[in-house]
N, C-alpha and C positions, 0 to 999 in steps of 0.2 A: 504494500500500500504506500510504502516511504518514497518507493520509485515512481510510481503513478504520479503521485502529489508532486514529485521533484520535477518530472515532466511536465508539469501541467505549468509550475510555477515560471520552468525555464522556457516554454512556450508564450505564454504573456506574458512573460518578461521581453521577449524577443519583437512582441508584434507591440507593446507600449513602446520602446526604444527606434524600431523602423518606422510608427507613425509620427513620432517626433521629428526624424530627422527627415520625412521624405513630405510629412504633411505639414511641417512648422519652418525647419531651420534652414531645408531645400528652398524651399519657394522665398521666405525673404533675403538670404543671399541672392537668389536672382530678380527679385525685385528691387533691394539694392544697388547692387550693379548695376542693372538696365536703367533705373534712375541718375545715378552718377554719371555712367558711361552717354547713354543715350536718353533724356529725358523726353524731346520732343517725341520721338518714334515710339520708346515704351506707353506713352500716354494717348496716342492714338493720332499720331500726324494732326494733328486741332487746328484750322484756322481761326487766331482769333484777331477780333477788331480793335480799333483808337478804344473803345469803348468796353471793353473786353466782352463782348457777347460772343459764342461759341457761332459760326457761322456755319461751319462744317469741317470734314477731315480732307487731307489734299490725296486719301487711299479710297475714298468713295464719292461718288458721283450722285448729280443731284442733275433730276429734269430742268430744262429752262425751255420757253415756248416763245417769249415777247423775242418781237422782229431784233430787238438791239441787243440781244445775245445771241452769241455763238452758239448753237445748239448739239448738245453732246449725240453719243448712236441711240438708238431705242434700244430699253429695258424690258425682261420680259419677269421682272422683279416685283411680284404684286402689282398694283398700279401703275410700277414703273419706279425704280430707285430705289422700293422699299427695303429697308437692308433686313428686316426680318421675313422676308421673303426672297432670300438670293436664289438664282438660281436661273436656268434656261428655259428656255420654253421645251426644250426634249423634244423638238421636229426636225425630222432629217430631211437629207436632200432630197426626197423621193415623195415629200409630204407637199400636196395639193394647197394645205392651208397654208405652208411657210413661202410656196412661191406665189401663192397671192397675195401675202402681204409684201414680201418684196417688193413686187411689182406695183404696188400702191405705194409705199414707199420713196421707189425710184421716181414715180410721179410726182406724189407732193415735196418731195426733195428737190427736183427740178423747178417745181414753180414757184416756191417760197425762195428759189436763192437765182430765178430767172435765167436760168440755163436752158440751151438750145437742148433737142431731143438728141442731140449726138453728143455730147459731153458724158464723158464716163465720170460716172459716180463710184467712190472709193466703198469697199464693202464694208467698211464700220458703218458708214452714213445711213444704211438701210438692215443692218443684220445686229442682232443683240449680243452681248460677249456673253460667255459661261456663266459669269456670276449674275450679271444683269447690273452690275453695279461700279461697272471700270469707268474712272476717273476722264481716259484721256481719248483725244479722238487724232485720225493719223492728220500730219500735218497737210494732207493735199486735201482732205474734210476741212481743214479748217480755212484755206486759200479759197474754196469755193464758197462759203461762209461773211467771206471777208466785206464783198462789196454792199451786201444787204446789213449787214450790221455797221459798213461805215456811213450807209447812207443814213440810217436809224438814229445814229448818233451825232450824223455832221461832222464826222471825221475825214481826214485826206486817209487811203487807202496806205500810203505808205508809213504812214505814223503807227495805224491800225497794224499792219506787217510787224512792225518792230515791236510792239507788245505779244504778238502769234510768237517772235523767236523767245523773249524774255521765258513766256511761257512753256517750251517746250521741253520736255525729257531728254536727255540722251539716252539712247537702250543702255540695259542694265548691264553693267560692267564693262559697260561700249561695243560690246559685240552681240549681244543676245537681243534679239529683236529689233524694231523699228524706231524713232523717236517718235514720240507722243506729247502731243498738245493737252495742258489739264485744264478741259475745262469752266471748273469752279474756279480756280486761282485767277484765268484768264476775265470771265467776268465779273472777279470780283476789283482786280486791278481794274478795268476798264470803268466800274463804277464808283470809285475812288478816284480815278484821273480826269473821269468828264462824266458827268452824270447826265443820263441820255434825257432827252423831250419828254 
């Protein structure tokens, strides 16, 4: 019975000691750290204002519709953006409803940014990413973008341009992927440097 009870005790003894150290003193060393080392990224990339109001994070993406914003790709994220609904729409290329909204799309893509029917459209501008919730749009979505939002604003095109570079990513670690335009930072710069009609 001595050995039982000795087992038992060195048993909970084992699982009190691993929860401490994996459920208490694991996680605030790297909370710690992550604070020290990187504060903004551990706390959620946050844009915040003159005014400190939480605007949003520059890792997710938020709808904008008015003509004097740059308008990010479609979300298939709840409503669109909802970050508690990430996620794809789950239709393949063989699905009847995703090549008609494409194709609506491509349409109203073209006419809100007055584009001839021959202008190739970039495929973020008409297709949802995986999470529904990506920040940035390629930089030839946002060059086709450019003249309806400078006219919206009374901007010269090239001023407008030179906020599109401010604003853009380089791919991650310079090699992996494409650069990307984010644009939340992009309109929110723009509504802090001239505030539209």
């Amino acid at each position: 019975m001595k050995t039982f009870f000795s087992e038992i005790r060195s048993a909970v003894m084992s699982t009190v000691v691993l929860a401490v150290a994996c459920c208490v003193i694991y996680p605030l060393v790297v909370f710690g750290i992550s604070q020290v080392c990187f504060p903004d990224k551990a706390n959620g990339s946050l844009i915040i204002d003159k005014s400190g109001t939480v605007r949003g994070s520059h890792l997710i993406g938020q709808g904008f519709a008015a003509e004097k914003y740059f308008h990010p790709r479609p979300s298939a994220a709840g409503n669109g953006y909802d970050a508690l609904s990430s996620g794809g729409s789950n239709l393949g290329p063989t699905s009847q409803k995703l090549n008609d909204a494409i194709k609506d799309r491509i349409d109203a893509y073209r006419k809100e940014n007055a584009l001839k029917d021959s202008d190739a459209i970039p495929a973020d501008a008409v297709t949802a990413s995986a999470s529904g919730l990506d920040p940035h749009i390629s930089v030839r979505n946002s060059e086709l973008q450019l003249n309806r939002v400078a006219k919206a604003r009374g901007m010269d095109a090239n001023s407008l341009r030179a906020f599109i570079t401010r604003h853009t990513d380089s791919p991650d670690l310079a090699v992996f992927g494409d650069p990307g335009v984010n644009v939340l930072d992009l309109n929110l710069a723009l509504d802090n440097s001239t505030p539209a009609k």
